[in-house]
BALOBA-1460 file (C-alpha; in Angstrom, 3 decimals):
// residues 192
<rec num="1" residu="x" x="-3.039" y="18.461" z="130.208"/>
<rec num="2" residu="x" x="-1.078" y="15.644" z="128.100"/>
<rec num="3" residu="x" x="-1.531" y="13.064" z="130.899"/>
<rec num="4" residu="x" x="-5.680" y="14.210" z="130.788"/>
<rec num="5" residu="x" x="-5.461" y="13.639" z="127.405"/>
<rec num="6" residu="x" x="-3.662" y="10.176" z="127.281"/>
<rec num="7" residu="x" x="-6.280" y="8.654" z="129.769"/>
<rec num="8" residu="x" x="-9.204" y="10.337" z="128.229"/>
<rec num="9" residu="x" x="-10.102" y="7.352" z="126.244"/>
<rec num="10" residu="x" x="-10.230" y="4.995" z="129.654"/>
<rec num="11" residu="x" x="-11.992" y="7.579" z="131.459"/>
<rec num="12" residu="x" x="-14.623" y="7.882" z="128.789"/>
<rec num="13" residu="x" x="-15.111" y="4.091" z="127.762"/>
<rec num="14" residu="x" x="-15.685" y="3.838" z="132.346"/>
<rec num="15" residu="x" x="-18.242" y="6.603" z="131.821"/>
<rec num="16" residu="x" x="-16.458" y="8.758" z="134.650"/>
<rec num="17" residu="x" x="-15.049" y="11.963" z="131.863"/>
<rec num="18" residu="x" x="-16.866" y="14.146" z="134.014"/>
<rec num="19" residu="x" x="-15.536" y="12.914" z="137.279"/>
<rec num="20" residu="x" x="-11.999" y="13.890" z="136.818"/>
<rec num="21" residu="x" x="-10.100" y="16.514" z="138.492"/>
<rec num="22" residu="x" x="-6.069" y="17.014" z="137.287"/>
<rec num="23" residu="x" x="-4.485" y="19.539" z="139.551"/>
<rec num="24" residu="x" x="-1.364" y="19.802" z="141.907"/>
<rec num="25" residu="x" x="-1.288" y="18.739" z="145.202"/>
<rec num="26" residu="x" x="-1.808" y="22.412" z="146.750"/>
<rec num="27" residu="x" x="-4.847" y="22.560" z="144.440"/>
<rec num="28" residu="x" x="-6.319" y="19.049" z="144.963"/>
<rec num="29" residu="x" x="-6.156" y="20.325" z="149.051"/>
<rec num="30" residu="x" x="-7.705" y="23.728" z="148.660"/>
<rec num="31" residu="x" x="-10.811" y="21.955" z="146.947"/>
<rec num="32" residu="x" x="-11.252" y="19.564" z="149.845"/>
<rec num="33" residu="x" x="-10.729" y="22.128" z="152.297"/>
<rec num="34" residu="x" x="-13.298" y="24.473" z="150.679"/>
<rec num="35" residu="x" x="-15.512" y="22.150" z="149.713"/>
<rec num="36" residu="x" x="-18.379" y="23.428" z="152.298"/>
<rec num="37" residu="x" x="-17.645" y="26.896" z="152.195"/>
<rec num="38" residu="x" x="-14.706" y="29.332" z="151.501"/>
<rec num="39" residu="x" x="-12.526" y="28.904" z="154.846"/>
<rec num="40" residu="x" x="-10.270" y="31.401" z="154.164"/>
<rec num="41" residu="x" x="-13.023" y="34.062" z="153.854"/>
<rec num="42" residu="x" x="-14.569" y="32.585" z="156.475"/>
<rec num="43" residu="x" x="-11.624" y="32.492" z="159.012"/>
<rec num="44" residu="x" x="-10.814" y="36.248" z="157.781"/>
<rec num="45" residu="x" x="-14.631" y="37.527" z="158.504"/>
<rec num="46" residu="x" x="-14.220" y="35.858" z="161.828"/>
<rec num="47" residu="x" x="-11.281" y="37.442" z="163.041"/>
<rec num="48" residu="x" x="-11.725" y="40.703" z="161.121"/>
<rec num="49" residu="x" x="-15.332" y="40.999" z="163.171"/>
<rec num="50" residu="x" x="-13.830" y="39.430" z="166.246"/>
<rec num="51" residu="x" x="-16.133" y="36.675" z="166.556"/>
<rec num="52" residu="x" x="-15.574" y="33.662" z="168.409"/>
<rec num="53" residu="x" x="-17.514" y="31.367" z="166.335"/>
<rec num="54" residu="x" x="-19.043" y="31.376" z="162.711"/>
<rec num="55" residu="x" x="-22.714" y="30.836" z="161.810"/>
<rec num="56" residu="x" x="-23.113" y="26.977" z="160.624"/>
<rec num="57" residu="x" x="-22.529" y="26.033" z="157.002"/>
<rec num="58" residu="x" x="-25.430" y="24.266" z="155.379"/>
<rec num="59" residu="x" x="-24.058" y="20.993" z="154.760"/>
<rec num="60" residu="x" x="-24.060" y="20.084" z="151.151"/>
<rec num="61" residu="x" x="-25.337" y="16.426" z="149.465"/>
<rec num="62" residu="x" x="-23.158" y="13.717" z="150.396"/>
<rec num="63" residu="x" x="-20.379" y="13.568" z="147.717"/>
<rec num="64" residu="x" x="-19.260" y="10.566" z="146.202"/>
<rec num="65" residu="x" x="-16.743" y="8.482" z="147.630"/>
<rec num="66" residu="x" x="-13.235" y="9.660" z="146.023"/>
<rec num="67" residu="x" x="-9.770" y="7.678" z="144.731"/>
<rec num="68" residu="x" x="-6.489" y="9.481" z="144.476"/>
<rec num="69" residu="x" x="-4.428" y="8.641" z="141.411"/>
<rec num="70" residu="x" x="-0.687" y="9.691" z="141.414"/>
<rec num="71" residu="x" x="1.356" y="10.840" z="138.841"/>
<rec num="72" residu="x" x="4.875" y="10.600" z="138.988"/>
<rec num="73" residu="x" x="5.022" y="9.154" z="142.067"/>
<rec num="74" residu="x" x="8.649" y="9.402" z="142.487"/>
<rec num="75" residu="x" x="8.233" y="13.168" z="142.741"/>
<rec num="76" residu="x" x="5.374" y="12.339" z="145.081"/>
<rec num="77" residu="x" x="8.034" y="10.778" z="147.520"/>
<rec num="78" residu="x" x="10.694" y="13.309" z="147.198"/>
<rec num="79" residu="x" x="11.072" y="15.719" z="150.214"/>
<rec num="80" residu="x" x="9.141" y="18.509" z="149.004"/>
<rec num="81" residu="x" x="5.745" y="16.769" z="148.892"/>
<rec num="82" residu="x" x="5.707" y="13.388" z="151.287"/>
<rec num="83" residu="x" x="6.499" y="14.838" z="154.591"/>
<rec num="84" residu="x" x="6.095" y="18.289" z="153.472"/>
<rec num="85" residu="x" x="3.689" y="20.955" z="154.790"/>
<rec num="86" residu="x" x="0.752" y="22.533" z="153.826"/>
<rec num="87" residu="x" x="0.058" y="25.861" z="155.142"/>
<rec num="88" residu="x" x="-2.789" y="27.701" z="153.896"/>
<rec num="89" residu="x" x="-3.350" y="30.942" z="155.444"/>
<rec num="90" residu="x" x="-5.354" y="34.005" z="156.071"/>
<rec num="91" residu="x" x="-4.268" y="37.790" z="155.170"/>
<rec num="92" residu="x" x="-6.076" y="40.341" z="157.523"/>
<rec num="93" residu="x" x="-5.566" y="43.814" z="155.844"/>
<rec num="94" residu="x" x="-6.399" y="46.429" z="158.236"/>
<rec num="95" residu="x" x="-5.358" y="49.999" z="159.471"/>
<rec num="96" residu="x" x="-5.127" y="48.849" z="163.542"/>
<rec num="97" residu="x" x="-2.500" y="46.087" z="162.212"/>
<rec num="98" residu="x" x="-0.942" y="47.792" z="159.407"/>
<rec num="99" residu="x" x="-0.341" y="50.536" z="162.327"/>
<rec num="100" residu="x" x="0.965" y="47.430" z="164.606"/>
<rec num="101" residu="x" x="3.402" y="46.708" z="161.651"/>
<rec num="102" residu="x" x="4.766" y="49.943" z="161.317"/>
<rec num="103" residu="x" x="5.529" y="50.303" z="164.973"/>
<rec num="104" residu="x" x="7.195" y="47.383" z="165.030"/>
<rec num="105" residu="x" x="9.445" y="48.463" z="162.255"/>
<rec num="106" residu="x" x="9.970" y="51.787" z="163.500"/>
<rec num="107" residu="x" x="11.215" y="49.949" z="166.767"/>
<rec num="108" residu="x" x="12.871" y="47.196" z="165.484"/>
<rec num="109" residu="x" x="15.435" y="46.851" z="168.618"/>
<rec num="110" residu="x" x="12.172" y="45.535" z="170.377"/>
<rec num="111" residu="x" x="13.503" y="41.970" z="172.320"/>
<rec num="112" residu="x" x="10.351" y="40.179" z="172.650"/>
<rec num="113" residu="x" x="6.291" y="40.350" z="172.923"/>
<rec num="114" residu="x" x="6.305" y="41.995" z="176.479"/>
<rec num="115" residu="x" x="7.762" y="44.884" z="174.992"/>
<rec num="116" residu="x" x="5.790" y="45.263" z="171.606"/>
<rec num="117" residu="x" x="2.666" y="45.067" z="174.579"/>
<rec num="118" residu="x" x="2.478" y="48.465" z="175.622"/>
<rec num="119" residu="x" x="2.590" y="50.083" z="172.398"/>
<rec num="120" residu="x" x="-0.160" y="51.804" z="171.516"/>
<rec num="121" residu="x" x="-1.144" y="49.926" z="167.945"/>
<rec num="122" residu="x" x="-0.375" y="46.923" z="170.251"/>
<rec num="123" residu="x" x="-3.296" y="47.826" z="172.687"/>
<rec num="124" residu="x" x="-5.406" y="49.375" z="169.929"/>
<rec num="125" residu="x" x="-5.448" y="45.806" z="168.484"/>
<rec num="126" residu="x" x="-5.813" y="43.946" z="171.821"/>
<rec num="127" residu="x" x="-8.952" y="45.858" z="172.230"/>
<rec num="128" residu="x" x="-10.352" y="45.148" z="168.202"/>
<rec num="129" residu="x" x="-9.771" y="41.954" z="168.275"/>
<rec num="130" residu="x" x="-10.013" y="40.672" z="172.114"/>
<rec num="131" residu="x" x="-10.918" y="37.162" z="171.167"/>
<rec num="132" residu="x" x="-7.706" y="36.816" z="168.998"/>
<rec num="133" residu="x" x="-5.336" y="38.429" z="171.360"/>
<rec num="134" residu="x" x="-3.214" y="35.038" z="171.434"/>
<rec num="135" residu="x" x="-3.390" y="34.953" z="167.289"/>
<rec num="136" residu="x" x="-2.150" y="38.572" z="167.498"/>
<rec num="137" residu="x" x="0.360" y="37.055" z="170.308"/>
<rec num="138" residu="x" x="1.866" y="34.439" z="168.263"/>
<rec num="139" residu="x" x="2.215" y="36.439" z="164.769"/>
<rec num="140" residu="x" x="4.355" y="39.343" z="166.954"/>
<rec num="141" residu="x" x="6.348" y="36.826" z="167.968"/>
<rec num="142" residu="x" x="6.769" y="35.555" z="164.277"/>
<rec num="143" residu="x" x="7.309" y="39.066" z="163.037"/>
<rec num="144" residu="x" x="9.999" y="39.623" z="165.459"/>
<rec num="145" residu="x" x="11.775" y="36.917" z="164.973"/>
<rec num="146" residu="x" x="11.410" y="37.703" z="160.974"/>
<rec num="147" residu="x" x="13.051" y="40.824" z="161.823"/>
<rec num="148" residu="x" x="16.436" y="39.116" z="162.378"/>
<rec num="149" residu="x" x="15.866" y="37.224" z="159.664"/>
<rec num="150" residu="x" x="14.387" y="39.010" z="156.697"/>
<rec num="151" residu="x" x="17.748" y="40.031" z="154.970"/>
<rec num="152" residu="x" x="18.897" y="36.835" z="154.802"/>
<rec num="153" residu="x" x="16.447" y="35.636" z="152.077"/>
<rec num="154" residu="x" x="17.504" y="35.824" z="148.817"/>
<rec num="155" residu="x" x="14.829" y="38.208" z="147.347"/>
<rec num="156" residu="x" x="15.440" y="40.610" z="144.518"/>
<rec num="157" residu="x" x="12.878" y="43.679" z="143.824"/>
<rec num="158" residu="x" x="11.495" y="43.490" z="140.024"/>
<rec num="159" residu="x" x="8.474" y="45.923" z="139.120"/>
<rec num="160" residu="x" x="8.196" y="47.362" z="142.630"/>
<rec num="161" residu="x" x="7.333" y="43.077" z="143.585"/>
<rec num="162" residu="x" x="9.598" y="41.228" z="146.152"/>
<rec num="163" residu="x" x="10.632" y="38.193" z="144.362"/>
<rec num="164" residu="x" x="12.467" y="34.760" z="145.708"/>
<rec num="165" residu="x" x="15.301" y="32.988" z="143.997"/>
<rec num="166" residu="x" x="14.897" y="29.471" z="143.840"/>
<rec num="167" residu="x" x="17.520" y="27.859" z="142.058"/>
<rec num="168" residu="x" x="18.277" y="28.497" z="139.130"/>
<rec num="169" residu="x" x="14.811" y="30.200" z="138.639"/>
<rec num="170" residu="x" x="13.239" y="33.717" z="140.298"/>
<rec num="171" residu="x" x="9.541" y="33.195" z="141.382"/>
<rec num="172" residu="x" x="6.915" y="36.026" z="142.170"/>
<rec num="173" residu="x" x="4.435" y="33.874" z="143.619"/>
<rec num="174" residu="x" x="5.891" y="33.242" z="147.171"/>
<rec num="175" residu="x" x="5.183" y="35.148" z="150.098"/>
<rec num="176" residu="x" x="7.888" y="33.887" z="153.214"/>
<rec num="177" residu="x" x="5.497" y="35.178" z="155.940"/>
<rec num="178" residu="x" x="6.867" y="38.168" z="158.134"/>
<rec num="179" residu="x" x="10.097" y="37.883" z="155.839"/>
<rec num="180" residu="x" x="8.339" y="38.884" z="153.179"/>
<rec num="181" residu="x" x="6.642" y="42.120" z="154.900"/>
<rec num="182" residu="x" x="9.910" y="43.478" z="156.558"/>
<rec num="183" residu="x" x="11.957" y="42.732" z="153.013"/>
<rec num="184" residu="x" x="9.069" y="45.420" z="151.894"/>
<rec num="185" residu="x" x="9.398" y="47.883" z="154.610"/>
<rec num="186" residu="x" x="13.210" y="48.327" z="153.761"/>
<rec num="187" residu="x" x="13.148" y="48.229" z="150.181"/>
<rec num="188" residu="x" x="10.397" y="50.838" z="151.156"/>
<rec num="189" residu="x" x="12.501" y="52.815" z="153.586"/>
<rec num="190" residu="x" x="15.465" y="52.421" z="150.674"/>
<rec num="191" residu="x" x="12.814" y="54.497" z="148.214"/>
<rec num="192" residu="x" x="12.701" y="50.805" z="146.009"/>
């Protein structure tokens, strides 16, 4: 807010005050991808009522052209942001896949996607969701391979949460996809 309130006098004497958006770049992307509708929700109800497409969004007025302004642009061009990733994603909670999940875990010794296929929660999916078998395909193979890797994260359990140490600091706002899950069902099997 300091750097909003340092320009506010420029902003104002351009007559744009109400034009101006401060956020983080994770922020600043989740408006531009939602600006027509809610995609995560909308991605969710697709898969969730295995649809193949979604009903067209009304478009919306033409917005105004936009400009970017950068703060700090050194941190801008430090590995973590130029280059980096954004990965926005989609959590389906549901008894079929929860049920997927837990077989997985039970069988853990499980070497690779042909053998997670005749399970039962496996083929109880594959018929739910039949038009996102290769979603369902691609996220076994992600949660076995999260299996081997899971323990390896440095996580520590505070107020029944899975939390991440990075650095010097411990945040509780990160979810490591599959890594995170698994860390749960053992501190779950441990009675954490």
């Amino acid at each position: 807010m300091r750097d909003k309130n340092d320009f506010a006098s420029v902003f104002t004497a351009l007559g744009i005050e109400d034009r101006i958006e401060y956020g983080t770049f994770n922020k600043l992307c989740e408006q531009l991808l939602n600006e027509q509708c809610n995609v995560r929700e909308k991605v969710h109800d697709m898969i969730i009522n295995n649809r193949e497409k979604i009903d067209k969004v009304p478009d919306l007025e033409q917005s105004r052209l936009k400009v970017l302004l950068i703060d700090e642009v050194d941190v801008f061009l430090s590995d973590k942001y130029y280059g980096g990733m954004y990965t926005p994603s989609v959590y389906l909670r549901n008894p079929l896949i929860k049920a997927l999940l837990d077989e997985i875990w039970k069988n853990r010794t499980l070497k690779g996607l042909n053998y997670v296929k005749p399970l039962p929660a496996y083929r109880n999916c594959a018929t739910q969701y039949n038009h996102w078998l290769f979603l369902f395909d691609e996220a076994i193979k992600d949660m076995l391979a999260a299996l081997q890797s899971y323990q390896s994260s440095t996580y520590l359990v505070q107020d029944d949460k899975i939390v991440y140490v990075e650095g010097e600091s411990i945040v509780d706002n990160v979810v490591r996809g599959y890594d995170t899950v698994w860390a749960y069902y053992y501190e779950h099997q441990k009675g954490n």
